[in-house]
C-alpha positions as CSV (number, residue, x, y, z in Angstrom):
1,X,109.4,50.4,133.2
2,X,106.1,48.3,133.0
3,X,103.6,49.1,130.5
4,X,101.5,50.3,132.8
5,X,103.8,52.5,134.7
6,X,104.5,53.8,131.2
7,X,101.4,55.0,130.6
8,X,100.8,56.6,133.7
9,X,104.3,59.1,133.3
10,X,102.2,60.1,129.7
11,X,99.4,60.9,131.9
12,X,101.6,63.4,133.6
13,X,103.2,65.0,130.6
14,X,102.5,68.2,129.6
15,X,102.1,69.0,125.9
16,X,105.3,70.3,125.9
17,X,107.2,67.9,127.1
18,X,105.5,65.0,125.0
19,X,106.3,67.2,121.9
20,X,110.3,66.8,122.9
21,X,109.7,63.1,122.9
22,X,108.4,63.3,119.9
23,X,111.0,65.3,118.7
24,X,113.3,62.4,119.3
25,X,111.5,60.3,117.0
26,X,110.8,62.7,114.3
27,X,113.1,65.5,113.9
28,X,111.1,67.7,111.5
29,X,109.1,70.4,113.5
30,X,106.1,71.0,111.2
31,X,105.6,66.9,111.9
32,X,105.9,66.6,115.1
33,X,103.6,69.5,115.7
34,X,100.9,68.2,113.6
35,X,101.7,64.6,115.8
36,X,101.3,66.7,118.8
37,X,97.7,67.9,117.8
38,X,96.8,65.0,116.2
39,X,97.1,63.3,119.9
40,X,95.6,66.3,121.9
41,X,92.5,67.0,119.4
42,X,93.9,70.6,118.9
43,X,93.9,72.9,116.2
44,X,97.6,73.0,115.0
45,X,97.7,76.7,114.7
46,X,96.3,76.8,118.7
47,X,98.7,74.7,119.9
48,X,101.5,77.3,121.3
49,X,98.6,78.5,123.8
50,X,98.7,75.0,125.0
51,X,101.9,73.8,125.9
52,X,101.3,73.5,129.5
53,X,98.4,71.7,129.2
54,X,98.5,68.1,130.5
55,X,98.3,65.2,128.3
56,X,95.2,62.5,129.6
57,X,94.9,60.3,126.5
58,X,97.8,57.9,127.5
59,X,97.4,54.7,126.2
60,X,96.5,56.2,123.0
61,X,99.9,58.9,123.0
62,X,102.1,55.7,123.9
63,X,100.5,53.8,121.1
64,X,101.3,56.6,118.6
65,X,104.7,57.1,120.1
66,X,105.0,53.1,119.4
67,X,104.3,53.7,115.5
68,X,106.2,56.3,115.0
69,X,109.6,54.6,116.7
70,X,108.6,51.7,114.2
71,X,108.7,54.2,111.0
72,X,105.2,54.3,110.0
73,X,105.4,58.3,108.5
74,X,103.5,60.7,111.0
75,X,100.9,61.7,107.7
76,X,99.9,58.0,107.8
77,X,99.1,57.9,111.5
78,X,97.3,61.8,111.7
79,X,96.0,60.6,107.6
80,X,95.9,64.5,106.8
81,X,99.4,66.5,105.0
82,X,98.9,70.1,103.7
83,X,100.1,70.9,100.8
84,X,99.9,74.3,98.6
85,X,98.1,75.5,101.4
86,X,95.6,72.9,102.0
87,X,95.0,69.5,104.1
88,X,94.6,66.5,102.1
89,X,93.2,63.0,103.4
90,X,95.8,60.4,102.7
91,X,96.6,56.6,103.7
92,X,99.0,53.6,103.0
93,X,97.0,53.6,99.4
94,X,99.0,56.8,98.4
95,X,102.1,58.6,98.5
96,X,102.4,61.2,100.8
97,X,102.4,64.3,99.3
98,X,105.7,66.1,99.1
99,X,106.9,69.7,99.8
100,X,109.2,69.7,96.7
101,X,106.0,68.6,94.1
102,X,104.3,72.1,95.0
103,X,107.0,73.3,92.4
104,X,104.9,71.3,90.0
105,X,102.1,73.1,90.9
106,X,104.0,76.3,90.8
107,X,104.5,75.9,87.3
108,X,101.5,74.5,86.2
109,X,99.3,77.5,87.2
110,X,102.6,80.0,85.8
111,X,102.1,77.9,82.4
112,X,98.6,77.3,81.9
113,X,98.0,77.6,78.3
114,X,94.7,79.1,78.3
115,X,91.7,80.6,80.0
116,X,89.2,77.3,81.8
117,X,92.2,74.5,80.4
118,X,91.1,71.2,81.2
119,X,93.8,69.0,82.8
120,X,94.6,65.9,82.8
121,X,96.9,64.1,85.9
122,X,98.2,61.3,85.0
123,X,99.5,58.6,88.1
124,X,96.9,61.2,90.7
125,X,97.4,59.4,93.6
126,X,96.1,61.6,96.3
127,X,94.9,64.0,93.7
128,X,97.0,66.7,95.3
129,X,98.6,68.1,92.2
130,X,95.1,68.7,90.1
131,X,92.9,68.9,92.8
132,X,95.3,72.2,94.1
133,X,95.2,73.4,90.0
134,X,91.7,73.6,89.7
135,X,91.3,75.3,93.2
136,X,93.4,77.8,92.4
137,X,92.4,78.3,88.1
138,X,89.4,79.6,87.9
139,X,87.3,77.8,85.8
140,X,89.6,75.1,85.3
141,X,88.4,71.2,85.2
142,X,90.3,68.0,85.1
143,X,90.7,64.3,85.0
144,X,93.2,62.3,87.6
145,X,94.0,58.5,86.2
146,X,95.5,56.5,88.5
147,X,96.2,52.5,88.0
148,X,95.4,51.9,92.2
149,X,91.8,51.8,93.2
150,X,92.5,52.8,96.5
151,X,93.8,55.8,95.7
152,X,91.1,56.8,93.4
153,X,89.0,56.0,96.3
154,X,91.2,58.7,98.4
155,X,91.3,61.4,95.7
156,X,87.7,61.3,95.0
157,X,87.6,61.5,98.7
158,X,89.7,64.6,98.5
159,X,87.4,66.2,96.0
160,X,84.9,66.1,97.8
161,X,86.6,67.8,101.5
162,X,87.9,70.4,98.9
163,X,84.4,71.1,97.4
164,X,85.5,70.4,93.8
165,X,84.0,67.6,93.0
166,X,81.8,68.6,90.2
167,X,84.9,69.6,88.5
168,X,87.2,66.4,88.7
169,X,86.9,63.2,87.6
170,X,88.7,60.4,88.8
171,X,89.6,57.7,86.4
172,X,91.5,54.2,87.0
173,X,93.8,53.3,83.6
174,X,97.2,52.5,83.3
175,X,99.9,54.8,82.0
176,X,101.9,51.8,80.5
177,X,99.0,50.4,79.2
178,X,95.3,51.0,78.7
179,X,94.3,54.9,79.6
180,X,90.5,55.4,79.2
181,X,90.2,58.7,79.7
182,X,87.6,60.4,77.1
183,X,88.5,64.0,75.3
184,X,91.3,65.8,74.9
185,X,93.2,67.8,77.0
186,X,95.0,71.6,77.3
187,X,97.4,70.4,80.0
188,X,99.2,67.1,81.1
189,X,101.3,66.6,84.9
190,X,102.4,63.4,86.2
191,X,104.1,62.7,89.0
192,X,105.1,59.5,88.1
193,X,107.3,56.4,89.5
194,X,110.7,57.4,88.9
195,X,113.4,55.6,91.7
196,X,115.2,52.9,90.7
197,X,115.3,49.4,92.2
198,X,118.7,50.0,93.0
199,X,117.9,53.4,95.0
200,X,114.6,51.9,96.7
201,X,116.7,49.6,98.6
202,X,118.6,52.6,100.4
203,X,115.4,54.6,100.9
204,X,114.5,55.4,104.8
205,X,112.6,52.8,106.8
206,X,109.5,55.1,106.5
207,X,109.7,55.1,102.5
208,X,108.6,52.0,103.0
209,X,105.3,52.6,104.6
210,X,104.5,53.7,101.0
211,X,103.0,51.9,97.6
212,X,105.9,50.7,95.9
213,X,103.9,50.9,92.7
214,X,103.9,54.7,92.7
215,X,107.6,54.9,93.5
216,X,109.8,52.5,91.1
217,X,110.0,52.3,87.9
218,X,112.3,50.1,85.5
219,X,114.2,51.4,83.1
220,X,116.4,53.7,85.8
221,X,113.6,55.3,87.2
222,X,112.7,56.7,83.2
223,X,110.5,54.2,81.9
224,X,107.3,56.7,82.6
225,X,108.9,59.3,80.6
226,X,109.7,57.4,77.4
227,X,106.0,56.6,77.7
228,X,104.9,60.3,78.3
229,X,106.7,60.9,75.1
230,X,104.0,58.8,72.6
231,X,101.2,59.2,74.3
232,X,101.0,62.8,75.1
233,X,100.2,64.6,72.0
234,X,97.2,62.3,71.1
235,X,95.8,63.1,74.4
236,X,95.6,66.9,74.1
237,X,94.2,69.7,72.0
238,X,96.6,71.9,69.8
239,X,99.3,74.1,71.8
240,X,99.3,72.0,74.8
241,X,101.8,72.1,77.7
242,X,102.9,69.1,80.1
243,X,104.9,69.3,83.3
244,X,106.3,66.3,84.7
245,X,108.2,65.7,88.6
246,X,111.9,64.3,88.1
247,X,114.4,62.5,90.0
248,X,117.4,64.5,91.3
249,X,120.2,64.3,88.4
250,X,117.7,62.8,85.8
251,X,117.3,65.9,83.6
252,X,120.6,64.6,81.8
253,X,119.0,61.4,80.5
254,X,115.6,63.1,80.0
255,X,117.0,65.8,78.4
256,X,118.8,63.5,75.2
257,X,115.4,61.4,75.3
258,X,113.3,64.2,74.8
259,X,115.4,66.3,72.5
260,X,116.9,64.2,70.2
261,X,119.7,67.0,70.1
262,X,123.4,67.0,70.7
263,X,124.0,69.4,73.8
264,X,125.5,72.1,71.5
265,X,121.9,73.2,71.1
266,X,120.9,73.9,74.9
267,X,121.4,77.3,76.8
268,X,120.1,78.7,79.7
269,X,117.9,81.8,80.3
270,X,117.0,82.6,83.4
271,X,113.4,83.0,82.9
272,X,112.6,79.8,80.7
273,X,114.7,77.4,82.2
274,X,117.4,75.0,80.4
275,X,115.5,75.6,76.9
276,X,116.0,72.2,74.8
277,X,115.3,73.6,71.4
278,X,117.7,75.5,69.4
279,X,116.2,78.0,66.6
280,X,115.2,76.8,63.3
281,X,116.0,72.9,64.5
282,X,112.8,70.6,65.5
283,X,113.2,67.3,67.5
284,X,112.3,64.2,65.7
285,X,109.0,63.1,64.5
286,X,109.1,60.3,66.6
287,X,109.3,62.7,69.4
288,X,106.3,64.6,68.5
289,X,106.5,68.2,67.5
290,X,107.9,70.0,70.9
291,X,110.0,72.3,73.1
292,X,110.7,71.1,76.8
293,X,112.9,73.0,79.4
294,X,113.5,72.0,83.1
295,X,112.4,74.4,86.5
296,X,114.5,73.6,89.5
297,X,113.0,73.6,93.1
298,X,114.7,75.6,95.7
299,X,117.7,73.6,96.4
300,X,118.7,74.5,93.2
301,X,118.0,70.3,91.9
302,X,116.3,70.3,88.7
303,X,113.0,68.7,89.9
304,X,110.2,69.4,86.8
305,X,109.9,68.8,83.2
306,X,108.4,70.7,81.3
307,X,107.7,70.4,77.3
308,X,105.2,71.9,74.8
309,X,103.8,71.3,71.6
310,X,105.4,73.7,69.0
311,X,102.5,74.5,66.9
């Protein structure tokens, strides 16, 4: 079939049947519905009134279609994705924000150490995880840092959609390196790089689309952690709380780096977590004075870390 001719059986389709082509390409419902109205201009929730409706943007529809048989993720062709219940703006500057991180923010507002705690988010991105914190903590205010200018340039734009501007601050400093962020903190998330090189070479095509910056880190995927570990306490006030994202069948490693104890002193409770901190025993100096436990998503994969200052 000719381009041409191509375009002209689009013409023809009706909603419905474009959104089983899509289908083809990109199994996931949710996506290829948002696809679906990203292509017809419809509201996503109005689109099952509209299935029958003929689709008359062809060359545009075959175009997408093109992209999206190529790999390029449907979030970086519509540039929205909701998550925790709201859209976000995002591009090729940013990660795509994932379902599984909205057990992050699960946690995070579950744990919030105090009444208006100011927050910092280390490795932002997209500014998904504080900008969602602060709209749902009353009173709350916070500080993203990420090293990327373009995605400071999409959180801030994020912010502003969201109407919480005057209560975040985007910063660019780098977590290995130089932070610049001024005051202290009550609370400390990152999302941070955490496949290996190894595993990014076996990562989906669409992966791909995404910064590699914000996805590997040396060190098997842990070097963020170790850092997490010295820098954390000096950036917060006293009884502070941090929540971090982890790799699928980290929370081994993590859990001897941030303990410093043999596993004789774990146990489980099934409202804390895997508690790291047996009683009357303290981790290290070196590790800073702290508690941490780990919070599995609901595939049952331990997927956050979570640790707290003792005093």
């Amino acid at each position: 079939m000719n381009r041409s001719k191509k375009y002209e059986v689009l013409n023809r389709m009706t909603a419905a049947a474009l959104f089983k082509e899509i289908q083809t390409i990109i199994p996931v419902r949710s996506d290829a519905l948002d696809i679906l109205a990203f292509i017809m201009g419809a509201e996503y929730e109005k689109l099952s009134s509209l299935m029958s409706v003929n689709i008359e943007q062809d060359e545009r529809a075959a175009g997408i279609l093109n992209r999206l048989r190529e790999g390029c993720p449907p979030a970086y062709i519509t540039n929205r994705r909701h998550f925790y219940g709201r859209e976000f703006f995002v591009n090729e500057n940013v990660l795509i924000p994932r379902y599984e991180t909205e057990i992050l923010v699960e946690k995070a507002i579950e744990l919030t150490p105090c009444e208006n705690p100011r927050i910092l988010d280390l490795c932002t991105g997209s500014g998904c995880i504080l900008l969602s914190l602060l709209a749902e903590i009353k009173g709350a205010s916070g500080v993203g840092v990420d090293i990327s200018p373009g995605a400071l340039e999409v959180a801030k734009e994020n912010s502003r959609r969201l109407g919480l501007a005057d209560r975040a601050e985007f910063v660019q400093g780098d977590v290995l390196g130089n932070l610049n962020v001024r005051g202290r903190f009550d609370m400390v998330l990152c999302n941070p790089p955490y496949v290996t090189e190894q595993e990014y070479e076996s990562l989906e095509k669409s992966v791909m689309y995404e910064p590699v910056q914000a996805l590997v880190a040396a060190d098997e995927g842990l070097l963020f952690y170790k850092k997490l570990i010295d820098i954390v306490p000096d950036l917060c006030n006293k009884n502070w709380v941090a929540l971090a994202e982890i790799g699928a069948g980290q929370s081994k490693a993590l859990s001897g780096i941030y303990s410093g104890f043999s596993a004789d002193y774990e146990h489980k409770s099934p409202e804390q977590g895997d508690l790291s901190a047996g009683s009357g025993h303290k981790p290290p100096k070196t590790y800073g004075d702290f508690e941490h436990r780990f919070y599995c998503d609901l595939s049952g994969i331990k997927r956050v870390l979570f640790w707290k200052s003792w005093s």
